[in-house]
Biopython code that builds the backbone (N, CA, C, O; Angstrom):
import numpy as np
from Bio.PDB.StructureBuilder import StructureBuilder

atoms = [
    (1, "UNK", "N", (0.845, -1.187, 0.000)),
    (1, "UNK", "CA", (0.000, 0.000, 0.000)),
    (1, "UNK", "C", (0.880, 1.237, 0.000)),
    (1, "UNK", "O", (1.673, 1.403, 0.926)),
    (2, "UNK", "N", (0.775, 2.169, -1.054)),
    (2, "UNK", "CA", (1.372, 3.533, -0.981)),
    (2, "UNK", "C", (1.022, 4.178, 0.162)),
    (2, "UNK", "O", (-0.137, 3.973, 0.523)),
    (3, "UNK", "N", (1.887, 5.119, 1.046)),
    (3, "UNK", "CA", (2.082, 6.121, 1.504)),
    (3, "UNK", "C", (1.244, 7.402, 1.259)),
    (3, "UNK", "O", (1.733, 7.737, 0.180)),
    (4, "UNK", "N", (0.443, 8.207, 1.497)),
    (4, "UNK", "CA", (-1.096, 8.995, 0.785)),
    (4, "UNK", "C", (0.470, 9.859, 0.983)),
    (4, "UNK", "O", (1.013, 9.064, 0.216)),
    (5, "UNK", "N", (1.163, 10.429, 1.213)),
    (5, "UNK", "CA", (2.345, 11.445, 1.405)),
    (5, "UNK", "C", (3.073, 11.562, -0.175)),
    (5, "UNK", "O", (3.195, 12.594, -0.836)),
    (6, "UNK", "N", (3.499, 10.205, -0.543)),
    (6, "UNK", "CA", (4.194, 9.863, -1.649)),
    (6, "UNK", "C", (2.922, 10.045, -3.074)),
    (6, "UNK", "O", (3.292, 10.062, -4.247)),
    (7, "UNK", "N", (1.680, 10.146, -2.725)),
    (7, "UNK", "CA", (1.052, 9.914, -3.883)),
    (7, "UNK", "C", (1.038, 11.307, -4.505)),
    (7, "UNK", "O", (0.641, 12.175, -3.727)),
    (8, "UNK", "N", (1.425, 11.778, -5.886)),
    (8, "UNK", "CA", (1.493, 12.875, -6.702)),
    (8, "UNK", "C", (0.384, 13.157, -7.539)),
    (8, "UNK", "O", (0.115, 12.268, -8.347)),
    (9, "UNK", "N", (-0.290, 14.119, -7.547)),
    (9, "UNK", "CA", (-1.168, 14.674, -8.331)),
    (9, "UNK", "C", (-2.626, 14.386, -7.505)),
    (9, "UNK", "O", (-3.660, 14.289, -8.166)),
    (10, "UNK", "N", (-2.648, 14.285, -6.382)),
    (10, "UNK", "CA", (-3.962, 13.667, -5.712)),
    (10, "UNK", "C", (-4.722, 15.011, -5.583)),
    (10, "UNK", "O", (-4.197, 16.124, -5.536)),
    (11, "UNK", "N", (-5.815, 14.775, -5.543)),
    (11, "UNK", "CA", (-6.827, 16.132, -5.152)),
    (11, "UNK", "C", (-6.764, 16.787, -3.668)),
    (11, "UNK", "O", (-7.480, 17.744, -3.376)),
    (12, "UNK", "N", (-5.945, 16.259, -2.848)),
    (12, "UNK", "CA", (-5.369, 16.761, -1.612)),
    (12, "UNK", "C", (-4.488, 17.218, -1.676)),
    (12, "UNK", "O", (-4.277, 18.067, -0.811)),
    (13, "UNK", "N", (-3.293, 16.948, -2.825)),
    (13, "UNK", "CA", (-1.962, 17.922, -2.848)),
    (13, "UNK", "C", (-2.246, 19.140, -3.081)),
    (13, "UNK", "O", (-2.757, 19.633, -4.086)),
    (14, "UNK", "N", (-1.774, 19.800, -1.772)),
    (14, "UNK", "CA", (-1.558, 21.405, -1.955)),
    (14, "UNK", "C", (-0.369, 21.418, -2.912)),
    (14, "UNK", "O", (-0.563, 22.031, -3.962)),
    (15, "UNK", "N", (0.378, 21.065, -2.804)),
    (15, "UNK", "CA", (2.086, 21.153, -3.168)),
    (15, "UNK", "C", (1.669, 21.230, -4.991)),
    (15, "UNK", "O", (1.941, 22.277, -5.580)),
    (16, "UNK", "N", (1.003, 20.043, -5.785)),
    (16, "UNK", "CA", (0.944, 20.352, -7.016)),
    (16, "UNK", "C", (0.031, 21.973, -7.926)),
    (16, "UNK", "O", (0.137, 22.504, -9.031)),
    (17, "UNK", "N", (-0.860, 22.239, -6.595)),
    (17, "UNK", "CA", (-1.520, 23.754, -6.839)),
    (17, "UNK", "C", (-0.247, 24.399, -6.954)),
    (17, "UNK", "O", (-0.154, 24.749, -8.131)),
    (18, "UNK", "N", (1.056, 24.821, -6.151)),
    (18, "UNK", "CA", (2.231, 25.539, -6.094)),
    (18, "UNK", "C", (2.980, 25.315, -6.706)),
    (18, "UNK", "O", (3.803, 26.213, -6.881)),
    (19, "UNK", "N", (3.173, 24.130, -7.353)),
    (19, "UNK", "CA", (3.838, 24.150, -8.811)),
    (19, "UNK", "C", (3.380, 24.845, -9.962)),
    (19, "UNK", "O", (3.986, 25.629, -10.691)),
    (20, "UNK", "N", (1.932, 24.330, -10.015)),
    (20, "UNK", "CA", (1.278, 24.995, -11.241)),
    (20, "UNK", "C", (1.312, 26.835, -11.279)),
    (20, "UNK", "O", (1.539, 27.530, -12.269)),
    (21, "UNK", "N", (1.087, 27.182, -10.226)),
    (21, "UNK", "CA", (1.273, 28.475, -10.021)),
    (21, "UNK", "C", (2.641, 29.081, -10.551)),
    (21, "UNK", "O", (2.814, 30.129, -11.172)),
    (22, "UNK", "N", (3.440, 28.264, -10.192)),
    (22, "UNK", "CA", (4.923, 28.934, -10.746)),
    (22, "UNK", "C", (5.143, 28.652, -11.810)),
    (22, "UNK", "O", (5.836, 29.501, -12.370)),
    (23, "UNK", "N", (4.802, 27.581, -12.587)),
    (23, "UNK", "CA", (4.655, 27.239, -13.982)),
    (23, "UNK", "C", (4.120, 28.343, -14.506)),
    (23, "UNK", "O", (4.834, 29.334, -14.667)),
    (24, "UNK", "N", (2.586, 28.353, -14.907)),
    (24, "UNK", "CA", (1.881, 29.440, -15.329)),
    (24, "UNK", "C", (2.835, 31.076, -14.915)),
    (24, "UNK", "O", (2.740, 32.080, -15.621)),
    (25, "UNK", "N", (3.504, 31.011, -13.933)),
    (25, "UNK", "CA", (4.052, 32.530, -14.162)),
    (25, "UNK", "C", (5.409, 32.771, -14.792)),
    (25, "UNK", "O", (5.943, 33.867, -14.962)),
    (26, "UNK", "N", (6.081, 31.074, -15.242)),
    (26, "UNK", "CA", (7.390, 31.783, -15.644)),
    (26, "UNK", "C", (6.643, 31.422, -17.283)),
    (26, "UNK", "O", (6.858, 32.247, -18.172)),
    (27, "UNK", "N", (6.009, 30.505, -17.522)),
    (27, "UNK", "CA", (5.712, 29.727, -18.929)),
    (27, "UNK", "C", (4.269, 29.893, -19.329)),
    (27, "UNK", "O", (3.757, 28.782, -19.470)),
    (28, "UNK", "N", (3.339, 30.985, -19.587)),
    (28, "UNK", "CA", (1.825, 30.882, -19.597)),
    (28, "UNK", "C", (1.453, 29.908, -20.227)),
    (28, "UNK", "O", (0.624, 29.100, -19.807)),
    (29, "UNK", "N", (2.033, 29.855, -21.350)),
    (29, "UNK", "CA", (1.320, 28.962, -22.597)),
    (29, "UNK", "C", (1.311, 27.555, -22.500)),
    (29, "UNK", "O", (0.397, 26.779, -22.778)),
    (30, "UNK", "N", (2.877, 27.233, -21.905)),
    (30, "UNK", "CA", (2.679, 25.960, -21.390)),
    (30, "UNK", "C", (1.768, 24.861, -20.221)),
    (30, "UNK", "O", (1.419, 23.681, -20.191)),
    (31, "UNK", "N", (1.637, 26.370, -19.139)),
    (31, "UNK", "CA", (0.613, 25.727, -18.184)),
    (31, "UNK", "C", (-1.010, 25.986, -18.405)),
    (31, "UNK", "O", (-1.850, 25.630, -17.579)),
    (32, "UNK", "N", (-1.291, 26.599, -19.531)),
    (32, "UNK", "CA", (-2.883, 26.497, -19.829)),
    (32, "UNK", "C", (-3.322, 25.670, -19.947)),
    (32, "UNK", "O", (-4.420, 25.505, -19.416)),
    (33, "UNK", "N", (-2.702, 24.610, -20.745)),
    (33, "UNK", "CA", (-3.647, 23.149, -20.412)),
    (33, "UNK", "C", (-3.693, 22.763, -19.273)),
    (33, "UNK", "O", (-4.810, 22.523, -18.814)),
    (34, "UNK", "N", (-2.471, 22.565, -18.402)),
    (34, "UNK", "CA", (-2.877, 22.476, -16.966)),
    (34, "UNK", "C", (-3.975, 23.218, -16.537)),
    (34, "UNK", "O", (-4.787, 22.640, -15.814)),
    (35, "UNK", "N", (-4.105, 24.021, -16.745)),
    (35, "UNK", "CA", (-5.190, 25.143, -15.629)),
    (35, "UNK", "C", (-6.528, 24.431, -16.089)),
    (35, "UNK", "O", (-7.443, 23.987, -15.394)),
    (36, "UNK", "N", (-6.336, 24.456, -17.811)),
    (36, "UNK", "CA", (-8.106, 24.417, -18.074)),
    (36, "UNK", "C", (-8.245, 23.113, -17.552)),
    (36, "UNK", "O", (-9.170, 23.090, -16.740)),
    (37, "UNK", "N", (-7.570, 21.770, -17.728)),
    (37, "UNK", "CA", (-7.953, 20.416, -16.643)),
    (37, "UNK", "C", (-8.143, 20.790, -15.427)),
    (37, "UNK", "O", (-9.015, 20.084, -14.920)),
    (38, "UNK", "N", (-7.650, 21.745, -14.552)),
    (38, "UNK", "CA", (-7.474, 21.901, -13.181)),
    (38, "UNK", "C", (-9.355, 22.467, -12.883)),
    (38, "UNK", "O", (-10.122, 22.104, -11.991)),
    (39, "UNK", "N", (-9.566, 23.361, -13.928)),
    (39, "UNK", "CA", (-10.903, 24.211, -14.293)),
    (39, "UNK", "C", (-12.059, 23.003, -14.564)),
    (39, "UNK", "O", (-13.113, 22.867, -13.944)),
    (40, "UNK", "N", (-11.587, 22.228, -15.592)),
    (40, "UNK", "CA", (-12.444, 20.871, -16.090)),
    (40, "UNK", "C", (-12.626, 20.108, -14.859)),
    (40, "UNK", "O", (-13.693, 19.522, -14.674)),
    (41, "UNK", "N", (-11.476, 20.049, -13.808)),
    (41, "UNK", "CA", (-11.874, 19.257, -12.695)),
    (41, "UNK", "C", (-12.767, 19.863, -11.458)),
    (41, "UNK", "O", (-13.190, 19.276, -10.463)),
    (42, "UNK", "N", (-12.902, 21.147, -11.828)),
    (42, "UNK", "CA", (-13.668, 21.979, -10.826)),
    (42, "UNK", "C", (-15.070, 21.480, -11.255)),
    (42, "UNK", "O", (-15.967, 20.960, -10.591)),
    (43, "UNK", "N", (-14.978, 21.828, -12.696)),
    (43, "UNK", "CA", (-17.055, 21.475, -13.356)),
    (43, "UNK", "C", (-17.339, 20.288, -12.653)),
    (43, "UNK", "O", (-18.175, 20.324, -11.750)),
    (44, "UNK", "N", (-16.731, 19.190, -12.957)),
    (44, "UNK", "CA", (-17.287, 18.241, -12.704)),
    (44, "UNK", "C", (-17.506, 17.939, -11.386)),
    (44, "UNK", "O", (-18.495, 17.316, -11.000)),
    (45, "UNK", "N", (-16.561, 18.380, -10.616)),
    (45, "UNK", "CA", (-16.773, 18.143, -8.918)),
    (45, "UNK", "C", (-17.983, 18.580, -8.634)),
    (45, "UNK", "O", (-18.857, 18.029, -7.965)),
    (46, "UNK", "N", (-17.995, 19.944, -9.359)),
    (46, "UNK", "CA", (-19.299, 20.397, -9.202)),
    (46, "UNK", "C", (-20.704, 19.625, -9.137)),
    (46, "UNK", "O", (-21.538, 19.509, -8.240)),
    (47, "UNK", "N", (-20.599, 18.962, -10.949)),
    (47, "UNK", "CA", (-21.391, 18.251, -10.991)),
    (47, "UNK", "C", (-21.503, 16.657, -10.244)),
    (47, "UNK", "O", (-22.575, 16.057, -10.161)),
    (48, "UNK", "N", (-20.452, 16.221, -9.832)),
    (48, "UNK", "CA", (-20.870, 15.347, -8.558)),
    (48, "UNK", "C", (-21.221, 15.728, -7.472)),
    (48, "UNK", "O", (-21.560, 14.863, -6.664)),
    (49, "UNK", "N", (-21.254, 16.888, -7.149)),
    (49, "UNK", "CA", (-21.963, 17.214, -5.867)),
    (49, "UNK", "C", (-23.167, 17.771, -6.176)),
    (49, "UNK", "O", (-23.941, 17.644, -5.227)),
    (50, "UNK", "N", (-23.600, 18.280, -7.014)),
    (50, "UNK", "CA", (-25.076, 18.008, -7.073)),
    (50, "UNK", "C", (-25.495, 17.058, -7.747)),
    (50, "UNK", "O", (-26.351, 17.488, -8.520)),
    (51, "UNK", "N", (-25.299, 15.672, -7.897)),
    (51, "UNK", "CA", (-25.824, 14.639, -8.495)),
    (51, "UNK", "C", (-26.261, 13.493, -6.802)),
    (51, "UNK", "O", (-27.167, 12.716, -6.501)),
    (52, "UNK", "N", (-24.899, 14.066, -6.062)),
    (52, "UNK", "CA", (-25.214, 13.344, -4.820)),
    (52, "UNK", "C", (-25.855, 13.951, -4.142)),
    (52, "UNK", "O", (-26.463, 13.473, -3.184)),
    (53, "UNK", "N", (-25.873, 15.392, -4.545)),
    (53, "UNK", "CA", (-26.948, 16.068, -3.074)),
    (53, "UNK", "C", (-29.116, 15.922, -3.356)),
    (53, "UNK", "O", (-30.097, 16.217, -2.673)),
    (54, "UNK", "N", (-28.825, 15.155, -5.079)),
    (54, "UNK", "CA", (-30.096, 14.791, -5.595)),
    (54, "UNK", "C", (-30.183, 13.445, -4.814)),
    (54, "UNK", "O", (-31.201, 13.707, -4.175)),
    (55, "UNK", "N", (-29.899, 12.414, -4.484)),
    (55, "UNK", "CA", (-29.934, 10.993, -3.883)),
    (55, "UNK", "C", (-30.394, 11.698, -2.185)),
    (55, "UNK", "O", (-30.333, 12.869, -1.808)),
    (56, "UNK", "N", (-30.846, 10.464, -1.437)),
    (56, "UNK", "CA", (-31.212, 10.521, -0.198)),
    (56, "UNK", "C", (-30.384, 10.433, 0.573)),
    (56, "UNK", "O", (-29.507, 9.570, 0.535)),
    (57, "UNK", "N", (-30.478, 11.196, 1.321)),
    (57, "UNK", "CA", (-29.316, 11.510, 2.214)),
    (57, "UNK", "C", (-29.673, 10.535, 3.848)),
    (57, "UNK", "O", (-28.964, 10.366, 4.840)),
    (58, "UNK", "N", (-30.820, 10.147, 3.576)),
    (58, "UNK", "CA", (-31.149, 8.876, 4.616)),
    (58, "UNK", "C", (-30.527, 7.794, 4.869)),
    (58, "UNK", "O", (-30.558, 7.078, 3.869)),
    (59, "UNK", "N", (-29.664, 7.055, 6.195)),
    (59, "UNK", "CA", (-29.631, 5.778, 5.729)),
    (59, "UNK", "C", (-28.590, 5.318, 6.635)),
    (59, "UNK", "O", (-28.175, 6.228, 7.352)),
    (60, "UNK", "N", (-27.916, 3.937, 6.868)),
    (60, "UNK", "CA", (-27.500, 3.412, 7.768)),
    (60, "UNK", "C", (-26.399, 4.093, 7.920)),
    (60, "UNK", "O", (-26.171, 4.569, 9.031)),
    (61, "UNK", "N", (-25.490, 4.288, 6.863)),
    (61, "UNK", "CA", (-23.903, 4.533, 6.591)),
    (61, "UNK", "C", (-24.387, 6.275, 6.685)),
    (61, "UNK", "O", (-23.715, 6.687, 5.740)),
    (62, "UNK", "N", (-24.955, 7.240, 7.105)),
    (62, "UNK", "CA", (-25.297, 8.902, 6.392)),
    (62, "UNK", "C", (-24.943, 9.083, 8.180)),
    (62, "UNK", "O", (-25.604, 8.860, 9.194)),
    (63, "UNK", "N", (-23.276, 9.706, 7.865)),
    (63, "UNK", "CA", (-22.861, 10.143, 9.110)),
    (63, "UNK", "C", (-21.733, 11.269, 8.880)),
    (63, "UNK", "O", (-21.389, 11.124, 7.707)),
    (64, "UNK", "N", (-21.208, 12.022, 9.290)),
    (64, "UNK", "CA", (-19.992, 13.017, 8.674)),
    (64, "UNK", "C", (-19.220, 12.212, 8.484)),
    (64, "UNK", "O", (-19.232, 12.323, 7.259)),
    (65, "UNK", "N", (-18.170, 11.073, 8.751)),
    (65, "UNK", "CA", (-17.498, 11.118, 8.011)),
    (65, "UNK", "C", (-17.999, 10.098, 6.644)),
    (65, "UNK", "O", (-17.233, 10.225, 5.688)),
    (66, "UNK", "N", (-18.857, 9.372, 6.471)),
    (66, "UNK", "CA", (-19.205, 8.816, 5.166)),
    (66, "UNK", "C", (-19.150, 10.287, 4.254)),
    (66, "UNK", "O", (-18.722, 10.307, 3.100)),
    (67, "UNK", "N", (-19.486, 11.097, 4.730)),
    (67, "UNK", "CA", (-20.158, 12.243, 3.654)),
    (67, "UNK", "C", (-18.523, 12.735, 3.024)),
    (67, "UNK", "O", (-18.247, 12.760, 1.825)),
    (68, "UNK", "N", (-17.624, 13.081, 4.084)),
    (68, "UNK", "CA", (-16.138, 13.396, 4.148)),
    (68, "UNK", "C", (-15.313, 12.138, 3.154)),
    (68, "UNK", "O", (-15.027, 12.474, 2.005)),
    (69, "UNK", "N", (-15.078, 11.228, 3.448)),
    (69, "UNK", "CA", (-15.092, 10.104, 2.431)),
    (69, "UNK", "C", (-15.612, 10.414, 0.946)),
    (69, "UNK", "O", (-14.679, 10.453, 0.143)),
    (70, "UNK", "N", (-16.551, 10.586, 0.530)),
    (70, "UNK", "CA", (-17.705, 10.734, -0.337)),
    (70, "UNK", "C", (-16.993, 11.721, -1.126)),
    (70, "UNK", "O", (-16.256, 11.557, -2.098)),
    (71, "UNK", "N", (-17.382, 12.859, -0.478)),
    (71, "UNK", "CA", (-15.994, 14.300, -0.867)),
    (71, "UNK", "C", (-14.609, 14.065, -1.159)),
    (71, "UNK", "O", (-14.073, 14.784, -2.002)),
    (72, "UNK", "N", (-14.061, 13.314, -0.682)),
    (72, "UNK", "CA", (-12.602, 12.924, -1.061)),
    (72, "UNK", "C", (-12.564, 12.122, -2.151)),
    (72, "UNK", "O", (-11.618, 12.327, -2.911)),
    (73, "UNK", "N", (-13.404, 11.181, -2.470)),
    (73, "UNK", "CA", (-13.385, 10.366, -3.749)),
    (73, "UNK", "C", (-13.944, 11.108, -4.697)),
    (73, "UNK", "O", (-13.343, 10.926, -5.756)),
    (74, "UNK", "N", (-14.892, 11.925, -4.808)),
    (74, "UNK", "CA", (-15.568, 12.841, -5.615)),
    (74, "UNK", "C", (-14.600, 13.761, -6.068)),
    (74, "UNK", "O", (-14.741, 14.094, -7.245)),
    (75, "UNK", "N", (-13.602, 14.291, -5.422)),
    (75, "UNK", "CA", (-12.617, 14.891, -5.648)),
    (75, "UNK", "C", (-11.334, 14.602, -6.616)),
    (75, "UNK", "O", (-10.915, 15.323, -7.521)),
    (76, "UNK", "N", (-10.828, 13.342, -6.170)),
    (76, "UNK", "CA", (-10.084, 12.674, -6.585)),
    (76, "UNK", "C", (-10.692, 12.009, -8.249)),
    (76, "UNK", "O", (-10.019, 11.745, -9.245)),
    (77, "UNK", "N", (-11.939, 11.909, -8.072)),
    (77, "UNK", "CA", (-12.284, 11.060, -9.321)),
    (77, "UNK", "C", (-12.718, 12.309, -10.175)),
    (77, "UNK", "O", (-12.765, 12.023, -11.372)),
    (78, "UNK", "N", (-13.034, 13.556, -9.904)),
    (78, "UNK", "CA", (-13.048, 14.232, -10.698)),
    (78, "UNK", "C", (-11.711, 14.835, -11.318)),
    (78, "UNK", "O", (-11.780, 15.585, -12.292)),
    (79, "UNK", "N", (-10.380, 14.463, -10.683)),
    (79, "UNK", "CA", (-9.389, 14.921, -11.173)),
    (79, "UNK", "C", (-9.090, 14.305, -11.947)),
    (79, "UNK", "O", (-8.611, 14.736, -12.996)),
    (80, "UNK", "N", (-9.309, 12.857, -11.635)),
    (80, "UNK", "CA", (-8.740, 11.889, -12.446)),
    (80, "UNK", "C", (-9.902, 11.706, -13.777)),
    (80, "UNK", "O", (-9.435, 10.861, -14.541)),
    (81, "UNK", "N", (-10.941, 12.104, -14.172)),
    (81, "UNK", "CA", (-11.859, 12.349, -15.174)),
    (81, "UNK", "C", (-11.279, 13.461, -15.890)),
    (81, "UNK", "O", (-11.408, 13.283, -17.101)),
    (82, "UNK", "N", (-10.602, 14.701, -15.563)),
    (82, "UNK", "CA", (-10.623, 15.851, -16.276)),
    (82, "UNK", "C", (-8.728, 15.580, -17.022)),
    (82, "UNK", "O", (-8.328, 16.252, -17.972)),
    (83, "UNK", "N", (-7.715, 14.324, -16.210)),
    (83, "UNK", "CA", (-6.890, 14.453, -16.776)),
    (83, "UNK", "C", (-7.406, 13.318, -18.308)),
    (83, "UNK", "O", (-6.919, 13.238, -19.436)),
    (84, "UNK", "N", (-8.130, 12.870, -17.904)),
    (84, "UNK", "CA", (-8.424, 12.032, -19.405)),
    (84, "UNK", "C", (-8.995, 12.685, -20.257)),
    (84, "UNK", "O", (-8.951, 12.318, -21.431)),
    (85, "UNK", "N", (-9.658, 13.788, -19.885)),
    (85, "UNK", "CA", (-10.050, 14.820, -20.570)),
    (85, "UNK", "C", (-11.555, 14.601, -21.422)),
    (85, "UNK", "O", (-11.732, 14.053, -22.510)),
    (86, "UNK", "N", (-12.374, 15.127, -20.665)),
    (86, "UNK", "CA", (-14.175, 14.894, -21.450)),
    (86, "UNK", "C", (-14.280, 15.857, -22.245)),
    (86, "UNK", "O", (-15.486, 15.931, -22.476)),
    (87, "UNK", "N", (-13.595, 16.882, -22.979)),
    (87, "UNK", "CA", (-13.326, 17.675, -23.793)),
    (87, "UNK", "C", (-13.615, 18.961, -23.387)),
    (87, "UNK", "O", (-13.296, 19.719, -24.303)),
    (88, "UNK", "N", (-14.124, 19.646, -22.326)),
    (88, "UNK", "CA", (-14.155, 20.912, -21.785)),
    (88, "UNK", "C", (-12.848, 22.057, -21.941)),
    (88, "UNK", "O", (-12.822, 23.188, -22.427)),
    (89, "UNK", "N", (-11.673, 21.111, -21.222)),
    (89, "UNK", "CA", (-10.319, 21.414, -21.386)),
    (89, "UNK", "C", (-10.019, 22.018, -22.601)),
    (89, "UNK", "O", (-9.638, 23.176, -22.769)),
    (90, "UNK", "N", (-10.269, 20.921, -23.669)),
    (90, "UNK", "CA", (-9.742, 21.334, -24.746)),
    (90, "UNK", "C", (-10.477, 22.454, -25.614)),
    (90, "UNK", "O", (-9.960, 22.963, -26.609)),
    (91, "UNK", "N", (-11.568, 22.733, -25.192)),
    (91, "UNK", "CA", (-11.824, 23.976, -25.894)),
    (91, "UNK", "C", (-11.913, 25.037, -25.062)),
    (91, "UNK", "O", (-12.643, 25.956, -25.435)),
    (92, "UNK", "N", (-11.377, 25.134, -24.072)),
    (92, "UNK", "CA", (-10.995, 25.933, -23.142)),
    (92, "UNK", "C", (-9.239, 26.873, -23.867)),
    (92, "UNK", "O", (-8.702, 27.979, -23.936)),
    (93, "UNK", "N", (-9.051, 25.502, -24.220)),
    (93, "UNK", "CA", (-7.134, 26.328, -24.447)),
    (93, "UNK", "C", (-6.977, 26.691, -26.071)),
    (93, "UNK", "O", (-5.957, 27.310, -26.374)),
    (94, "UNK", "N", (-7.896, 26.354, -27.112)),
    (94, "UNK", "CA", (-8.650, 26.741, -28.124)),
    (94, "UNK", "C", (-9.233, 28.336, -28.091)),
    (94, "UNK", "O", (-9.941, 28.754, -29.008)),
]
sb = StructureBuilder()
sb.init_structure("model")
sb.init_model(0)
sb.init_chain("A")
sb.init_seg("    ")
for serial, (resi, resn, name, xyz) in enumerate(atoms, 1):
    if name == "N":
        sb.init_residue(resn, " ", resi, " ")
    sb.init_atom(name, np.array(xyz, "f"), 0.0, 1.0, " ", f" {name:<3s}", serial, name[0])
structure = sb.get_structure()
């Protein structure tokens, strides 16, 4: 089992937000695709959180941290959706 410390690009790394930041200011052009995925991964988080806040929030497991859990994978899987790219990105840097 990996180390959550060692894992790179996770939706919890602060550290890869502070790269990108310094990227985008010495290289713009190069980090726009970064940004617009970073942007593509915002929509969609979005849209998983109101897809789950449509479902019932009733139920054996409906406690803070299931919900906290819930948020962390929603997070993570929206990052990992926007680096495969559903095409938002790309007509973003277009």
């Amino acid at each position: 089992m990996q180390d959550l410390a060692t894992l790179t690009g996770a939706a919890y790394d602060a550290r890869s937000l502070n790269v990108l930041k310094n990227q985008v200011s010495q290289q713009p052009q190069q980090g726009l695709r970064q940004v617009a995925e970073q942007l593509e991964s915002v929509f969609v988080q979005m849209m998983l959180k109101s897809m789950r806040a449509a479902l019932p929030q009733e139920g054996l497991f409906s406690n803070q941290q299931s919900h906290l859990y819930t948020s962390l994978y929603d997070q993570q899987l929206a990052q990992d959706l926007s680096y495969k790219s559903l095409g938002f990105a790309d007509i973003m840097v277009e």
